[in-house]
Each structure stands twice: as C-alpha cells, then as structure tokens.
C-alpha positions in Angstrom: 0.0 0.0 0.0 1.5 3.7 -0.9 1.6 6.0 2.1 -0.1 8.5 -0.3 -3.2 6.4 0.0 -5.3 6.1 3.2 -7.3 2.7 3.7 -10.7 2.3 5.3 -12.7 -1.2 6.2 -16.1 -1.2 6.7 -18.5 -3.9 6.4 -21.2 -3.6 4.0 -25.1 -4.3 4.5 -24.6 -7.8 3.2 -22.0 -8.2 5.9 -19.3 -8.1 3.3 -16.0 -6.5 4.1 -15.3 -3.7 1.5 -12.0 -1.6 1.5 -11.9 1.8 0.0 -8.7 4.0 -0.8 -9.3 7.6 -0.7 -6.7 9.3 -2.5 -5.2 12.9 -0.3 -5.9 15.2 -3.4 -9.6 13.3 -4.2 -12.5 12.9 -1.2 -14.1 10.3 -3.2 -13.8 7.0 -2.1 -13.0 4.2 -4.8 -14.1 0.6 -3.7 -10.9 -1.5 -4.5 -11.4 -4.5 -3.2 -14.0 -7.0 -1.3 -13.7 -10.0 0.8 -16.7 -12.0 1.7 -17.4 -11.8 5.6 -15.4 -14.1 8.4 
C-alpha cells in the first residue's frame, strides 16, 4: 500500500468486508477490493 493512499474497512449491508482508498488530493472514495465476511 503507498503511504499516499489512506485505507478504510467497513462492512457492507450484506456483511461483506469492502476496502476503499481515498486518495489525499480526491475525497471520493473508490471501492478496491471485497472480501466475503469471516
């Protein structure tokens, strides 16, 4: 992971695990990956 990226996980309303990657310059977060739950 680039330190110029920051990484949040959440869990989604299916009870999936979704990480997003917001970039410093954008607020938008971009959905990069997804695990499924436990």
């Amino acid at each position: 992971m680039a330190p110029a990226f920051k990484q949040r996980i959440y869990r989604n309303d299916d009870g999936r695990l979704i990480a997003t990657i917001n970039q410093d310059s954008i607020g938008d977060g971009i959905a990069t990956d997804y695990w499924p739950a436990g």
